[in-house]
C-alpha positions as CSV (number, residue, x, y, z in Angstrom):
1,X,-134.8,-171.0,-210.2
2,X,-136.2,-167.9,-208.2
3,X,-138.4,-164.9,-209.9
4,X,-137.0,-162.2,-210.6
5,X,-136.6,-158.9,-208.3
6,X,-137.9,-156.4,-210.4
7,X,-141.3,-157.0,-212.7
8,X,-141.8,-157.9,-216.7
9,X,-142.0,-154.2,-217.6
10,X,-139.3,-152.9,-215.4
11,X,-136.5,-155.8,-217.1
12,X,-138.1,-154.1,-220.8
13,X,-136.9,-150.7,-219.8
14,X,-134.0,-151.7,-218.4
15,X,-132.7,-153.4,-221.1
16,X,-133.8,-150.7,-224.0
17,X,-131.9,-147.9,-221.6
18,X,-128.8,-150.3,-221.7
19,X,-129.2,-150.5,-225.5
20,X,-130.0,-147.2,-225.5
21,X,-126.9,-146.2,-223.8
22,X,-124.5,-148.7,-226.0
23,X,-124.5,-151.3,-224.0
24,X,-124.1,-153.9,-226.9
25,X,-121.3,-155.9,-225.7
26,X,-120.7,-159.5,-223.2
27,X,-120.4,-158.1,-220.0
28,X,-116.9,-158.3,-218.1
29,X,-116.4,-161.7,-217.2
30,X,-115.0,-160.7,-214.0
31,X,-118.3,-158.5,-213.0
32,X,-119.3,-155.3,-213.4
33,X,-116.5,-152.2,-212.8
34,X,-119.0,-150.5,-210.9
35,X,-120.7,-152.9,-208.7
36,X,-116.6,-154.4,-208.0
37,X,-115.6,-150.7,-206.8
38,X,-118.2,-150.5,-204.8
39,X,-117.6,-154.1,-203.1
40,X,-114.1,-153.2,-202.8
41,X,-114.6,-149.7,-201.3
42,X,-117.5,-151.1,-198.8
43,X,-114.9,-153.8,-197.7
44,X,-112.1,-151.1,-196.8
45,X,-114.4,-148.5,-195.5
46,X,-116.4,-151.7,-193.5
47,X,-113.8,-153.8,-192.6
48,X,-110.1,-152.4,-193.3
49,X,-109.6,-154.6,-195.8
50,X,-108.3,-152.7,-199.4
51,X,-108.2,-154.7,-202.6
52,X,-107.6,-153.1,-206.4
53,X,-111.2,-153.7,-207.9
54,X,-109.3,-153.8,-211.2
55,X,-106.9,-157.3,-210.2
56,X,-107.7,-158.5,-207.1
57,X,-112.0,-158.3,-206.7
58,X,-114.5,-160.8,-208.9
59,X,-118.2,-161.3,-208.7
60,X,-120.3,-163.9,-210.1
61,X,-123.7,-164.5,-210.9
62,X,-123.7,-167.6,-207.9
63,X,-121.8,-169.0,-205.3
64,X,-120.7,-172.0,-206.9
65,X,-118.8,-170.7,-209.6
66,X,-117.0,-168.2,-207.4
67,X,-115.4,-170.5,-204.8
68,X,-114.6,-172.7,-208.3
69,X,-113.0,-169.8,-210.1
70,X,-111.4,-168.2,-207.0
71,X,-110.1,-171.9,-205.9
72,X,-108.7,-172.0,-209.3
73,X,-107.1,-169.2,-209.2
74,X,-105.5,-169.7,-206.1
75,X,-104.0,-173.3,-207.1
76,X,-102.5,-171.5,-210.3
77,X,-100.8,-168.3,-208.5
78,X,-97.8,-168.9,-206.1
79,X,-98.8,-167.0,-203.0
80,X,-102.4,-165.9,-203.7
81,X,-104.8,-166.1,-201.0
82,X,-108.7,-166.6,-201.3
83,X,-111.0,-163.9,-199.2
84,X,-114.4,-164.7,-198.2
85,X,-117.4,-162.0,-198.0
């Protein structure tokens, strides 16, 4: 397991400005709105791809359980297709 990027202190603040600001709750299991916006807008803007952040864009904590839950997905759903990045 790797350190992490930002020091003791810094992760204390952090997380007392999320409570702070009502942040109380799991996160969305399918990533965070703003971070899969972002992804998605980069990828269109980068690469001419467009995908609804909302339905069709996931991130995950590590690469493993991404190819599992996207390979998943894409044995359940007729017709969906897995994208790389």
């Amino acid at each position: 397991m790797s350190a992490p990027a930002i020091s003791p202190p810094q992760s204390v603040e952090a997380c007392s400005r999320a409570l702070r600001n009502g942040r109380m709750r799991y996160a969305d299991n399918r990533g965070e709105k703003s971070f899969r916006e972002a992804a998605s807008h980069k990828l269109q803007r980068d690469n001419g791809l467009q995908f609804d952040p909302a339905t069709e864009a996931l991130a995950t904590a590590g690469a493993t359980f991404g190819i599992y839950a996207a390979r998943g997905l894409d044995r359940l759903r007729e017709g969906l297709e897995t994208f790389w990045q």
